[in-house]
py3Dmol code that shows the C-alpha trace and the ligand (Angstrom):
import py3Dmol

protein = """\
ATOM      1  CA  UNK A   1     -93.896 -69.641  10.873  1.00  0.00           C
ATOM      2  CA  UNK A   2     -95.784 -66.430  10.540  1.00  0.00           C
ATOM      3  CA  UNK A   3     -94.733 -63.569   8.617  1.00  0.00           C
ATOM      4  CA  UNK A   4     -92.630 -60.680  10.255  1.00  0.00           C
ATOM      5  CA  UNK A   5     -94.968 -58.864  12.081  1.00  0.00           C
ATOM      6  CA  UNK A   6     -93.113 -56.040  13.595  1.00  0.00           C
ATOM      7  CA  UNK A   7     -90.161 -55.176  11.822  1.00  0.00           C
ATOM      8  CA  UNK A   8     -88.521 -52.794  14.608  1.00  0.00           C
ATOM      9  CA  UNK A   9     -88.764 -55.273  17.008  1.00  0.00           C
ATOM     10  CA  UNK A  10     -85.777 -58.089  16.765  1.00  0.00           C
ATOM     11  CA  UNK A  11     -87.705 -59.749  19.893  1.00  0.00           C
ATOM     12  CA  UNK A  12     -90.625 -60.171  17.605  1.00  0.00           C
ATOM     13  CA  UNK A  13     -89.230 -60.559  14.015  1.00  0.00           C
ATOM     14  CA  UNK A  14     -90.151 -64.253  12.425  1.00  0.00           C
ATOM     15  CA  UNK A  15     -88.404 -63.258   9.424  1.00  0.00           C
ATOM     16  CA  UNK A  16     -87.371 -66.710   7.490  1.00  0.00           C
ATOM     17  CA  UNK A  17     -84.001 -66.745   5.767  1.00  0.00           C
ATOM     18  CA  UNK A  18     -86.001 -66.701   2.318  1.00  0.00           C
ATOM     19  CA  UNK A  19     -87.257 -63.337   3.278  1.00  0.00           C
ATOM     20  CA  UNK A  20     -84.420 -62.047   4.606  1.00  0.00           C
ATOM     21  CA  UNK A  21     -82.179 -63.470   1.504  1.00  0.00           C
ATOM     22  CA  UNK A  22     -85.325 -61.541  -0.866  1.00  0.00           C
ATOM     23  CA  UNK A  23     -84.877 -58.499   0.440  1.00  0.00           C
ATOM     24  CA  UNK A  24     -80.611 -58.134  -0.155  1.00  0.00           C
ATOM     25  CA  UNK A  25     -81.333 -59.475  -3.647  1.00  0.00           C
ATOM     26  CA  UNK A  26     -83.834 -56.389  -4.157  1.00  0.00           C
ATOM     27  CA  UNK A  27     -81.075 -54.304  -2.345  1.00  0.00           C
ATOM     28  CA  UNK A  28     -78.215 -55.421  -4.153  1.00  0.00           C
ATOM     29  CA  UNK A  29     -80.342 -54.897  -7.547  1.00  0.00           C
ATOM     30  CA  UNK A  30     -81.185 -51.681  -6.552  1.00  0.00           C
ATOM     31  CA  UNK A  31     -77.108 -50.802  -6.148  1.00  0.00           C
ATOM     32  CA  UNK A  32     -76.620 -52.350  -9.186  1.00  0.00           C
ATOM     33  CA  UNK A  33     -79.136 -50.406 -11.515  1.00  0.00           C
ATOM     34  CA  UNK A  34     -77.452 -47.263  -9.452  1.00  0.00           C
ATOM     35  CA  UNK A  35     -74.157 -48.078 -10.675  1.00  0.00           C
ATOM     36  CA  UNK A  36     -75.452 -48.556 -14.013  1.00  0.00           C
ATOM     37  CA  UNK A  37     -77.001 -44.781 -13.728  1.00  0.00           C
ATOM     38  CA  UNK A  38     -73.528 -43.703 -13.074  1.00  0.00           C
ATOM     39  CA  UNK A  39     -73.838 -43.803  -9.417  1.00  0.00           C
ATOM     40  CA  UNK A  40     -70.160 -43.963  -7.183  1.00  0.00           C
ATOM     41  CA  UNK A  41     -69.153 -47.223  -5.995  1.00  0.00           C
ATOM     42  CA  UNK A  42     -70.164 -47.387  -2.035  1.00  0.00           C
ATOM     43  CA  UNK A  43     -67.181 -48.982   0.073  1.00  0.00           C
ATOM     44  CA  UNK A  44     -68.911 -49.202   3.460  1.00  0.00           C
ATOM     45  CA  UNK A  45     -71.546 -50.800   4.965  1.00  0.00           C
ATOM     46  CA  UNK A  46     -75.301 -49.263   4.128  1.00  0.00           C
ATOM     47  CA  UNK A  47     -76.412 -48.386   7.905  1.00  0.00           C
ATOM     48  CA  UNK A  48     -79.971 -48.610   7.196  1.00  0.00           C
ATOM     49  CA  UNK A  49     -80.098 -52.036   5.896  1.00  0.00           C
ATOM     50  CA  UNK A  50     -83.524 -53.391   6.660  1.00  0.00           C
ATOM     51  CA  UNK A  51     -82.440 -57.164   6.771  1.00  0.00           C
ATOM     52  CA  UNK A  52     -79.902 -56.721   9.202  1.00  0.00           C
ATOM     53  CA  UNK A  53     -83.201 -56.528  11.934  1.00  0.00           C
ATOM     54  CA  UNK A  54     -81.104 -56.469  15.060  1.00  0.00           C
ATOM     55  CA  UNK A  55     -79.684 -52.926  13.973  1.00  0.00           C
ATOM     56  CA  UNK A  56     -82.774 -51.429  13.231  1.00  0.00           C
ATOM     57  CA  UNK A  57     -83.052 -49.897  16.427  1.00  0.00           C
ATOM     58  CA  UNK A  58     -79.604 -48.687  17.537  1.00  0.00           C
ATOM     59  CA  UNK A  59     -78.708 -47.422  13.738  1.00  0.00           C
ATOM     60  CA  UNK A  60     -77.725 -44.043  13.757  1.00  0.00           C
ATOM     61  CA  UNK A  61     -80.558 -41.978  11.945  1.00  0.00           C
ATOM     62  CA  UNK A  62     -78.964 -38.547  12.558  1.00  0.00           C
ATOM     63  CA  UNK A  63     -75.971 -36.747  11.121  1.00  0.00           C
ATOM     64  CA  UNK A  64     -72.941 -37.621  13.432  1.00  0.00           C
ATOM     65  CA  UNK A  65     -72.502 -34.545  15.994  1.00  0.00           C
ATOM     66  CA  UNK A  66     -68.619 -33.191  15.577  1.00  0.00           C
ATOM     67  CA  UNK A  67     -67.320 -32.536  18.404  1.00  0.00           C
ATOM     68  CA  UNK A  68     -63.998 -31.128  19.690  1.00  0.00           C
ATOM     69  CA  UNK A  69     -61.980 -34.385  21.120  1.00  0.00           C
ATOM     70  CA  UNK A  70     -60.364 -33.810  24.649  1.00  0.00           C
ATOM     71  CA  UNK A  71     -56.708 -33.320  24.435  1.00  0.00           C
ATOM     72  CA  UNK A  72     -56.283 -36.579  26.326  1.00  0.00           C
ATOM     73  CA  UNK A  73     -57.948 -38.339  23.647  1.00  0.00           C
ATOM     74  CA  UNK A  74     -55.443 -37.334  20.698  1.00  0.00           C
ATOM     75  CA  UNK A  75     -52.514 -38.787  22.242  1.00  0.00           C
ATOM     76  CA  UNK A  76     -53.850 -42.117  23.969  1.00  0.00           C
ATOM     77  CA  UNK A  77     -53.369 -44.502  23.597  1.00  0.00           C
ATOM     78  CA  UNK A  78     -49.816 -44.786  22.201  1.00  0.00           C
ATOM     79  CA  UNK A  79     -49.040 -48.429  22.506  1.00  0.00           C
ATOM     80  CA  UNK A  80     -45.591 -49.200  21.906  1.00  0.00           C
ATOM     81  CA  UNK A  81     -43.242 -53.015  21.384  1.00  0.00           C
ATOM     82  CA  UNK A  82     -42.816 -52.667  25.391  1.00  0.00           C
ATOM     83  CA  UNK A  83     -47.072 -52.527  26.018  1.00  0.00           C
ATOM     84  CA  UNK A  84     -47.518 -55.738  24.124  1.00  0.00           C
ATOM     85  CA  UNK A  85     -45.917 -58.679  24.518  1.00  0.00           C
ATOM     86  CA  UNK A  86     -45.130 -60.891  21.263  1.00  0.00           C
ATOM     87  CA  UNK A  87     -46.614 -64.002  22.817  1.00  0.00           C
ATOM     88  CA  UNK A  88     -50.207 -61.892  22.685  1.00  0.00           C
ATOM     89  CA  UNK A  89     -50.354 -62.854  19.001  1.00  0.00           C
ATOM     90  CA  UNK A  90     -50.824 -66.563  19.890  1.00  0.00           C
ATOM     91  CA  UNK A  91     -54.128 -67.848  20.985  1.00  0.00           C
ATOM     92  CA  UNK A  92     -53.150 -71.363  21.506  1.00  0.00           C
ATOM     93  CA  UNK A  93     -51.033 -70.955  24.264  1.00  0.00           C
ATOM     94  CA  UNK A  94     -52.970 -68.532  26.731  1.00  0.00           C
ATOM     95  CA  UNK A  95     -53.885 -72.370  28.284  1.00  0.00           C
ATOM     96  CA  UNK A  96     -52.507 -75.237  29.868  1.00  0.00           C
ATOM     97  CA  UNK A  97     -53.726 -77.263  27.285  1.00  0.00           C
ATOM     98  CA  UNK A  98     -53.939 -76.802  23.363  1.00  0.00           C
ATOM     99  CA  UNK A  99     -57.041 -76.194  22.159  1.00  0.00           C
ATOM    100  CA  UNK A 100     -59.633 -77.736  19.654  1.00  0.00           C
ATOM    101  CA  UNK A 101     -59.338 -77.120  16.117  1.00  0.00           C
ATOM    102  CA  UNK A 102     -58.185 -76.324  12.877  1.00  0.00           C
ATOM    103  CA  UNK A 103     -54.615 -74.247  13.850  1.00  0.00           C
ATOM    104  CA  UNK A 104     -54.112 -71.591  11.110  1.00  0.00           C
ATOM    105  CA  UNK A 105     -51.706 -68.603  10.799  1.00  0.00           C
ATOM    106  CA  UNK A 106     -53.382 -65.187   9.708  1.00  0.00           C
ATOM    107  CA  UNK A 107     -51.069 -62.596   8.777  1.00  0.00           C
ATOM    108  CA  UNK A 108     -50.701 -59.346   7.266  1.00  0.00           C
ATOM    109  CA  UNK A 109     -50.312 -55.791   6.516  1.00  0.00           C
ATOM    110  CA  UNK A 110     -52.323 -52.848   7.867  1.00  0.00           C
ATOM    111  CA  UNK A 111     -51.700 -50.317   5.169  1.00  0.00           C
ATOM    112  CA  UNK A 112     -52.734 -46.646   4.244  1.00  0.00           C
ATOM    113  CA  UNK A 113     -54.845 -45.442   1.232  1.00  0.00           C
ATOM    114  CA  UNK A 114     -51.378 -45.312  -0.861  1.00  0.00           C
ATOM    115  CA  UNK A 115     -50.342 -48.330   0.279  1.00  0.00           C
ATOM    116  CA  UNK A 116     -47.867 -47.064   2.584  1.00  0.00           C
ATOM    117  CA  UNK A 117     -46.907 -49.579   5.398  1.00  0.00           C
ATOM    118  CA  UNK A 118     -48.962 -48.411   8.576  1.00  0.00           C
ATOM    119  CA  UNK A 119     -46.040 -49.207  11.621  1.00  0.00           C
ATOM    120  CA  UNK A 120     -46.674 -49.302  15.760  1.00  0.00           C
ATOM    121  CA  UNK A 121     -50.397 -49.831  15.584  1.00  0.00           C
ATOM    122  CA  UNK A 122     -52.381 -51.774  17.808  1.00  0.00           C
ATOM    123  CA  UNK A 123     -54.315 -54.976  15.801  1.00  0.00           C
ATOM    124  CA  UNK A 124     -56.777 -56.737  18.734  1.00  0.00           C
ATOM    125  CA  UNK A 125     -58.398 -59.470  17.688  1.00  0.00           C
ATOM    126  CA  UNK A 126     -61.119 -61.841  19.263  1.00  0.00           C
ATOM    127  CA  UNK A 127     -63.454 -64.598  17.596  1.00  0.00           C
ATOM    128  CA  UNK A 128     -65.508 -67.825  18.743  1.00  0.00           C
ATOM    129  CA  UNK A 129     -63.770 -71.042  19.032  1.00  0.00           C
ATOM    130  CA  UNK A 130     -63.810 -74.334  16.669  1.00  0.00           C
ATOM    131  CA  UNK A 131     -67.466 -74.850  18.121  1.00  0.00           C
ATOM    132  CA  UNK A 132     -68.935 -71.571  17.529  1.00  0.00           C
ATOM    133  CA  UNK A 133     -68.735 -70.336  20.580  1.00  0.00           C
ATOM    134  CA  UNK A 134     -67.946 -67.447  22.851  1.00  0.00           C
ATOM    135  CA  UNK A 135     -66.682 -66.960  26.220  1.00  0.00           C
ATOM    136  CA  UNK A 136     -69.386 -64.913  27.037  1.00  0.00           C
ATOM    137  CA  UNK A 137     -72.624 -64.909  29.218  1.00  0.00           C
ATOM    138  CA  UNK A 138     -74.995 -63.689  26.078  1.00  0.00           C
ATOM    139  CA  UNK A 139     -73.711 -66.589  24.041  1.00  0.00           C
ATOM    140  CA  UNK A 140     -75.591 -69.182  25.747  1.00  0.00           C
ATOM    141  CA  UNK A 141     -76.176 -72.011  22.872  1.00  0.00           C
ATOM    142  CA  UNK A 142     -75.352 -75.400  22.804  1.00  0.00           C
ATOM    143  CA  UNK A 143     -71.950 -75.566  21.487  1.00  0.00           C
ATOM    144  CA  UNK A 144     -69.074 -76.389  24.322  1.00  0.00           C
ATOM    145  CA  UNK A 145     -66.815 -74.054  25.322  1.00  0.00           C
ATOM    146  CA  UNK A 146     -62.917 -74.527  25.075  1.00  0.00           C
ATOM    147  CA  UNK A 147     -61.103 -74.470  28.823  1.00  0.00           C
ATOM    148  CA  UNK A 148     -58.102 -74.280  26.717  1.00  0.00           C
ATOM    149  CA  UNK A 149     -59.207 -71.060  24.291  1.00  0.00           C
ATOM    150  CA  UNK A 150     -59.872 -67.376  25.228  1.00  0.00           C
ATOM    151  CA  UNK A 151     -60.193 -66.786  21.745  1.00  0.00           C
ATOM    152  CA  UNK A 152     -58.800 -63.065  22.224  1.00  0.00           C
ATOM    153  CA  UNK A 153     -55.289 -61.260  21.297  1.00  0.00           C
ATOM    154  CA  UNK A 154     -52.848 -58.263  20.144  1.00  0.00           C
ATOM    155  CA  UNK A 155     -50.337 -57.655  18.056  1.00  0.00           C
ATOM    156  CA  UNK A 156     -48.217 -54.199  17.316  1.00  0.00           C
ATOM    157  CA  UNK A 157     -47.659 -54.097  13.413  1.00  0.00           C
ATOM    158  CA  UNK A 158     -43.966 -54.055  12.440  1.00  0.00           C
ATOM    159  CA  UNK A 159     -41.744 -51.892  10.571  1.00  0.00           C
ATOM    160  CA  UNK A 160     -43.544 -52.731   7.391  1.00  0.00           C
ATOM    161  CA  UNK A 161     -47.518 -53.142   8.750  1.00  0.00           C
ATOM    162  CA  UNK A 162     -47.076 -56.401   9.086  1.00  0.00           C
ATOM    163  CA  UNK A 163     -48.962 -58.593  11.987  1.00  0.00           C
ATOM    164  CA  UNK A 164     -49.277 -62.112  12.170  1.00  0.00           C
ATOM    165  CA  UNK A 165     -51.832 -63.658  14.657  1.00  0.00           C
ATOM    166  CA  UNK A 166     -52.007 -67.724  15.394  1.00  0.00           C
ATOM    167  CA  UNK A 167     -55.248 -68.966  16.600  1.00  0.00           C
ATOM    168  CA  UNK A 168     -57.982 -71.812  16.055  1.00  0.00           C
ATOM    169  CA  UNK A 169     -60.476 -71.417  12.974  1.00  0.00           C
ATOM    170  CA  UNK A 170     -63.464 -70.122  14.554  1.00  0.00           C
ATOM    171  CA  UNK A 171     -66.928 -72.068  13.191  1.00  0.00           C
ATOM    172  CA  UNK A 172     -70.275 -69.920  12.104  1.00  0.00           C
ATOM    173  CA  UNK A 173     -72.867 -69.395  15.088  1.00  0.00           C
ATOM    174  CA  UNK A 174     -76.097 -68.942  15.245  1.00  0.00           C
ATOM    175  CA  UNK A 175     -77.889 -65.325  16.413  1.00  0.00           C
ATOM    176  CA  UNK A 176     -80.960 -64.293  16.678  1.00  0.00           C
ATOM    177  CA  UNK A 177     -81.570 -61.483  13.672  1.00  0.00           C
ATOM    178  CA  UNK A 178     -83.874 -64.323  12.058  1.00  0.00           C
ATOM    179  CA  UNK A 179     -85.529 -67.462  12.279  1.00  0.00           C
ATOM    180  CA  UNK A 180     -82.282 -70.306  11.562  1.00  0.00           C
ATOM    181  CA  UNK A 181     -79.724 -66.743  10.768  1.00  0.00           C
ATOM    182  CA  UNK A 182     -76.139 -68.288  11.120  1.00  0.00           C
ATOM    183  CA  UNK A 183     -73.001 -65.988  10.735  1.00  0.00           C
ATOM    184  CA  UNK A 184     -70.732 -66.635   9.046  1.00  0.00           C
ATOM    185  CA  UNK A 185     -66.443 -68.038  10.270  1.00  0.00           C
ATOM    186  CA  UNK A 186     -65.091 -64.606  10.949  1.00  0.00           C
ATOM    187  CA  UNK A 187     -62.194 -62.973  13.292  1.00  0.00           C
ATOM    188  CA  UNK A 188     -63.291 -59.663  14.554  1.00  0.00           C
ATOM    189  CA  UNK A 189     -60.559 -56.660  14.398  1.00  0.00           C
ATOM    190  CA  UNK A 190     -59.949 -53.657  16.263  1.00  0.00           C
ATOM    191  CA  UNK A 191     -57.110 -51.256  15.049  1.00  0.00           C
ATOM    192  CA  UNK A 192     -55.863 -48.022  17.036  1.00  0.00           C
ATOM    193  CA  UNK A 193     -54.259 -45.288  15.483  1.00  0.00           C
ATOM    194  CA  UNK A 194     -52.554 -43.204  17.598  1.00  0.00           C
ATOM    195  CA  UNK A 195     -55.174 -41.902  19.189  1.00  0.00           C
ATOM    196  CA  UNK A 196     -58.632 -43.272  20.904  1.00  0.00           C
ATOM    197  CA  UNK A 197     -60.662 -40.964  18.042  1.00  0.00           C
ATOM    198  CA  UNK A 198     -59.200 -43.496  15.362  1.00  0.00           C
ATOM    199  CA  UNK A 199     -60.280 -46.547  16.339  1.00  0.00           C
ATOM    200  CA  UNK A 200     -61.598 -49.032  13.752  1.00  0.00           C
ATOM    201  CA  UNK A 201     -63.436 -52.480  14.217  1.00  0.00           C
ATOM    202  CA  UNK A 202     -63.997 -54.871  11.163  1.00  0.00           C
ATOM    203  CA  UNK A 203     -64.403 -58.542  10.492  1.00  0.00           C
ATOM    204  CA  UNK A 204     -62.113 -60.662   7.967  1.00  0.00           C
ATOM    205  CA  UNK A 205     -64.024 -63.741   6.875  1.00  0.00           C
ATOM    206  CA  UNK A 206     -62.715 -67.500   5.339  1.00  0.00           C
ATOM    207  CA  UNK A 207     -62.806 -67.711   1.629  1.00  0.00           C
ATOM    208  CA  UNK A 208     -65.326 -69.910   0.231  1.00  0.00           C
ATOM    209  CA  UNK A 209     -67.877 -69.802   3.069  1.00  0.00           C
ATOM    210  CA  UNK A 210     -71.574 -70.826   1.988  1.00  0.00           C
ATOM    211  CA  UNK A 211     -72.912 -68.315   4.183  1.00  0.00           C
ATOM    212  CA  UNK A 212     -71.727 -64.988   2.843  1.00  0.00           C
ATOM    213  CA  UNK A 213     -74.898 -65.417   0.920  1.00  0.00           C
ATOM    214  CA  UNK A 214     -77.422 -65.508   3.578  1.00  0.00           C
ATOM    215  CA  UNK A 215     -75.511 -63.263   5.869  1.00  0.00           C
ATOM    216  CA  UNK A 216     -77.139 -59.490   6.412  1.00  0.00           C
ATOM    217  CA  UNK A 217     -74.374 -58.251   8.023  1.00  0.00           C
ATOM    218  CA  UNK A 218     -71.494 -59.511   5.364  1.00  0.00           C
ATOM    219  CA  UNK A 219     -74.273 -58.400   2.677  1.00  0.00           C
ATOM    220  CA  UNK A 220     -75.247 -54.790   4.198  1.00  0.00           C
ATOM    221  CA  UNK A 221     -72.343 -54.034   2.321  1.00  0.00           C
ATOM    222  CA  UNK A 222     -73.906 -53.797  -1.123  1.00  0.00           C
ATOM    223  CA  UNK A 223     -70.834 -53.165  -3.183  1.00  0.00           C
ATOM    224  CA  UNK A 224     -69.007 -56.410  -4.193  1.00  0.00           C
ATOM    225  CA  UNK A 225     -65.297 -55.931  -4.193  1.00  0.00           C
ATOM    226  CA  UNK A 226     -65.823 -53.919  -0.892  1.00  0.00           C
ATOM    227  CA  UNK A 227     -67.301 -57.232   0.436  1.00  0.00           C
ATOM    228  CA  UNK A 228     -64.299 -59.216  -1.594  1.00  0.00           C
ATOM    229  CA  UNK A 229     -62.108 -57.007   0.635  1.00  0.00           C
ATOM    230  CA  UNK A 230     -62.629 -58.257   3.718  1.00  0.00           C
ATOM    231  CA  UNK A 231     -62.404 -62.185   2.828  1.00  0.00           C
ATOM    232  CA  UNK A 232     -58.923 -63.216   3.410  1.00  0.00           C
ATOM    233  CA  UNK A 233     -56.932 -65.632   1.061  1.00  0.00           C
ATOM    234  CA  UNK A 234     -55.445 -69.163   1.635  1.00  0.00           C
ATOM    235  CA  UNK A 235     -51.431 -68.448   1.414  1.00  0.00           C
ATOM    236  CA  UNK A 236     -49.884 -71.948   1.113  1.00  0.00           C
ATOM    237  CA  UNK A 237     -46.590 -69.949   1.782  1.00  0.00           C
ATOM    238  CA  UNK A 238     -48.112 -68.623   5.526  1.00  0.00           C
ATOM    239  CA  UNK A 239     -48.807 -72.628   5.972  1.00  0.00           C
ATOM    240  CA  UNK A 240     -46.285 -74.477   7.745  1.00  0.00           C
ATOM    241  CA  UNK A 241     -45.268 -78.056   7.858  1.00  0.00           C
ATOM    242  CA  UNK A 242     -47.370 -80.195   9.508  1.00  0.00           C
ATOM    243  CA  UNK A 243     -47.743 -77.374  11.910  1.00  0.00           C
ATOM    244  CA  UNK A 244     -50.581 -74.387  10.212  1.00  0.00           C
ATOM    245  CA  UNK A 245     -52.943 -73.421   7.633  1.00  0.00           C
ATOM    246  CA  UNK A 246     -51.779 -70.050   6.307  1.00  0.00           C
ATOM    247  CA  UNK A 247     -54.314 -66.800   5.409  1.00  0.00           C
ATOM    248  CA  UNK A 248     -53.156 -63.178   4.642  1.00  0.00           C
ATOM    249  CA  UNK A 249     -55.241 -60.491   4.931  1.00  0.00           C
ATOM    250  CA  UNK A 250     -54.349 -56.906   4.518  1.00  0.00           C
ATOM    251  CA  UNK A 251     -56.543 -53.972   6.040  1.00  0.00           C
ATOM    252  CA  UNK A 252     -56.362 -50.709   4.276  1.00  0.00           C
ATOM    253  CA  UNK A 253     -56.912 -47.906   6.602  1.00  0.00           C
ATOM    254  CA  UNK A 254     -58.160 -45.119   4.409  1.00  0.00           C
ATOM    255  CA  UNK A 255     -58.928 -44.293   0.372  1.00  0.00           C
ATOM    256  CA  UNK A 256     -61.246 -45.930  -2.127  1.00  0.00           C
ATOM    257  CA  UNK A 257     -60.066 -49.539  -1.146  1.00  0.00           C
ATOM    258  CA  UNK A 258     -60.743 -49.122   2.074  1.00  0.00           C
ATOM    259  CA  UNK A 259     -61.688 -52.175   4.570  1.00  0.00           C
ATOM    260  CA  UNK A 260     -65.094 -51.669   5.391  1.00  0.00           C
ATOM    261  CA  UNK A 261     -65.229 -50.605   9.248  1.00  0.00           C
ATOM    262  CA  UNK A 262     -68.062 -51.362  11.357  1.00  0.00           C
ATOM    263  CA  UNK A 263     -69.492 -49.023  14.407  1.00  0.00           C
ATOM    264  CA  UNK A 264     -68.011 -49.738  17.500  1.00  0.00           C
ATOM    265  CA  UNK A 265     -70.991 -51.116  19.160  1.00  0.00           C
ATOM    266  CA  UNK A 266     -71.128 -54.205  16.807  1.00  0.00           C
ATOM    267  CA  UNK A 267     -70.906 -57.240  17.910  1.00  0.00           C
ATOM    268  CA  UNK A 268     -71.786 -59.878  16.203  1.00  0.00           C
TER     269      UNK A 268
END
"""
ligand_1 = """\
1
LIG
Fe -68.659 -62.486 15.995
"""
view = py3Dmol.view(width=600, height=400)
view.addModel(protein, "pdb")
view.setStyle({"model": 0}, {"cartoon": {"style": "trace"}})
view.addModel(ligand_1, "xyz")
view.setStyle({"model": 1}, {"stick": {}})
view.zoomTo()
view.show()
């Protein structure tokens, strides 16, 4: 395998994971001597972030252009108990026919930057299945689909922020940022405010998971804890009797401890 010839070009990129995996290190040492210099802590995502290749090209390099929203925009949506139905937050019964896999429990709180309960908001998740895979046409490799798992659902967040989804754990999948690049087991989120301008998409990831390593886009965010932040935690009291595994996860909206948020775009 040759060398990476053409950088800007995902199509063309032979990257091996050794190069890609040299380059974070030299990143992530880089943020470290910063911090050293006295340099604040970074809680999202670096945009630019030459190992993540398939972003290269549709990274924003300007400033964001502020713009005015339309009125209709800062009242929709406003989902409410009556939009969503409570059966949404199960993925393993959208079939006639359970599907494959490890059955867990994820549950939470969606929570502002003083760790005030966030109430009525809209969590959508969606994820591969216990194979790896999508149901969708651009995920076309050879890992079966489940007839008996969408793999997508809602939730409105209680009195107190809390959600609570239960699904299938989804298995990493391959993509095509670099020669063998395998993502890591993650559920992707969307939360709505009350309002289309305050949308928010992130990922929560599996504890443990050999990948985060070798992952550009878990490791474009150069700042430890911020990457800590968005790995859930095994909660033996979410597990149920021979029924669940059990993670919680909480997702702070805004503030220093903020869950990195990706653009909306992404979808890997
Ligand atoms: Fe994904």
């Amino acid at each position: 395998m040759s060398a990476n010839t053409n950088a800007l070009d995902p199509a063309a990129t032979t990257a091996t994971q050794e190069e890609i995996s040299a380059e974070i290190s030299s990143t992530h040492e880089d943020y470290r001597q910063q911090l050293l210099a006295g340099k604040k802590a970074e809680t999202q995502p670096r945009v630019d972030f030459a190992p993540y290749r398939s972003s290269l090209l549709r990274h924003p390099t300007k400033n964001l252009h502020h713009a005015d929203p339309e009125t209709i925009e800062l009242y929709s949506p406003a989902f409410g108990q009556r939009d969503v139905h409570a059966l949404e937050s199960d993925l393993t019964i959208q079939h006639n026919g359970e599907p494959i896999g490890e059955r867990i429990v994820v549950s939470g709180r969606v929570l502002d930057g003083d760790g005030r309960p966030v109430a009525g908001q809209l969590v959508e998740i969606w994820q591969a299945n216990a194979a790896g895979r999508y149901v969708h046409k651009r995920d076309q490799h050879p890992a079966p689909i489940d007839p008996n798992f969408t793999g997508v659902g809602r939730a409105i967040t209680g009195a107190n922020g809390e959600y609570s989804f239960t699904t299938i754990k989804p298995a990493p999948y391959p993509w095509k940022n670099h020669h063998n690049a395998w993502r890591p087991a993650h559920i992707h989120f969307s939360l709505f405010g009350t309002d289309f301008t305050q949308r928010m998409i992130t990922q929560m990831y599996f504890p443990g998971d050999p990948l985060f390593a070798l992952d550009p886009i878990y490791q474009s965010i150069t700042d430890q804890d911020a990457r800590d932040r968005l790995v859930a935690t095994y909660d033996h009291s979410i597990t149920s009797h021979e029924w669940a595994t059990g993670y919680n996860w909480d997702i702070v909206l805004t503030g220093s401890n903020r869950t990195w948020m990706e653009e909306e775009e992404g979808e890997h």
